[in-house]
C-alpha positions as CSV (number, residue, x, y, z in Angstrom):
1,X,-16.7,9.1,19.3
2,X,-13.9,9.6,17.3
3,X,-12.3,6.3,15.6
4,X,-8.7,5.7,16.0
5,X,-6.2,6.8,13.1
6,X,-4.7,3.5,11.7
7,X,-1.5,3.3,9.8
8,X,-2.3,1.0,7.4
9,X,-1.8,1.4,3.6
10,X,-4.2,-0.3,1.0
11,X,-3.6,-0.2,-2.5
12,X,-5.9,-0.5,-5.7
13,X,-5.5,-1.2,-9.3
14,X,-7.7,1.3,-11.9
15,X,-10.1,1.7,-9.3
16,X,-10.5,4.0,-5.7
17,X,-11.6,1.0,-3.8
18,X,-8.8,-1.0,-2.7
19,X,-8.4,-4.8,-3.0
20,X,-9.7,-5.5,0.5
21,X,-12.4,-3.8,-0.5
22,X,-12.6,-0.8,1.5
23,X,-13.7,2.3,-0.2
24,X,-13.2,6.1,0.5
25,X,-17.2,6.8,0.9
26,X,-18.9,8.1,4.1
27,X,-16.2,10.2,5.2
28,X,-13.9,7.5,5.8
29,X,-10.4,7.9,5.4
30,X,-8.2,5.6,4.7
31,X,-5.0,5.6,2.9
32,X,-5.5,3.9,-0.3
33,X,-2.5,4.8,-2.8
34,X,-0.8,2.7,-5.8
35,X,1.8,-0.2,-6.4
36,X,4.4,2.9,-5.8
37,X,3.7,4.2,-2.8
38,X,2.3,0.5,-1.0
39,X,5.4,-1.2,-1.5
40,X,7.3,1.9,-0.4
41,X,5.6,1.7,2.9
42,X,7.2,-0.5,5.6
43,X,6.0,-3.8,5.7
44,X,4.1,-3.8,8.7
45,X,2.3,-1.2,8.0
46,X,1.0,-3.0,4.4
47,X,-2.5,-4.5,4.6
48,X,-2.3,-8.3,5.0
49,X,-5.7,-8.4,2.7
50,X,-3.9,-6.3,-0.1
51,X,-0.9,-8.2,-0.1
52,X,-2.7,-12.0,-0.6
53,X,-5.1,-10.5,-3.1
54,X,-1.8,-9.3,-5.1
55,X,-0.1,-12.7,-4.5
56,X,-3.0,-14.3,-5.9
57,X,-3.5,-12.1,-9.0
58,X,0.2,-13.5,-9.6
59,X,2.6,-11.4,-8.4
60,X,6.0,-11.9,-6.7
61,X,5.6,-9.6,-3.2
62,X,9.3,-9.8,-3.1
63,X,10.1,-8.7,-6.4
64,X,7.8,-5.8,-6.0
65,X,9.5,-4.6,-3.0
66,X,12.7,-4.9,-4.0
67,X,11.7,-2.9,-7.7
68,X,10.0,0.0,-5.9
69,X,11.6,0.2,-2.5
70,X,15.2,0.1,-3.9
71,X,15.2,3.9,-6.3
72,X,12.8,5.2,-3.2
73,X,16.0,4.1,-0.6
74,X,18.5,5.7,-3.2
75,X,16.3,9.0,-3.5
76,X,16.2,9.2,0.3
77,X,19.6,8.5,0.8
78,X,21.0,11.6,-2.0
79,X,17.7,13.7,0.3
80,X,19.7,13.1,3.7
């Protein structure tokens, strides 16, 4: 039995596993993709997990969105 497709995004620093710990192994997929392209995501579709592991390595969750959400707005703003 196929599982369902989720929609979450996961992100990792310098390694392929992601912060919550899941790992692309066993045929898995799940999208697991850097700083860039999480906080580029919509925000409900961020992992909860990956967002608290961030906040507690010391980073501001708003400051992060607003620096990589704000050019990737702009670019698909000029694209439209």
């Amino acid at each position: 039995m196929a599982q369902p497709i989720s929609n979450k995004v996961h992100t990792h620093i310098n390694h392929p596993r992601s912060l919550c710990g899941l790992a692309p192994k066993n045929g898995a997929h799940y999208r697991i993709v850097d700083f860039t392209n999480f906080f580029t995501a919509a925000e409900e579709n961020q992992c909860t997990v990956c967002l608290t592991r961030i906040k507690a390595r010391g980073y501001n969750i708003a400051a992060l969105r607003r620096q990589f959400r704000t050019p990737y707005e702009i670019h698909q703003q000029i694209a439209a």
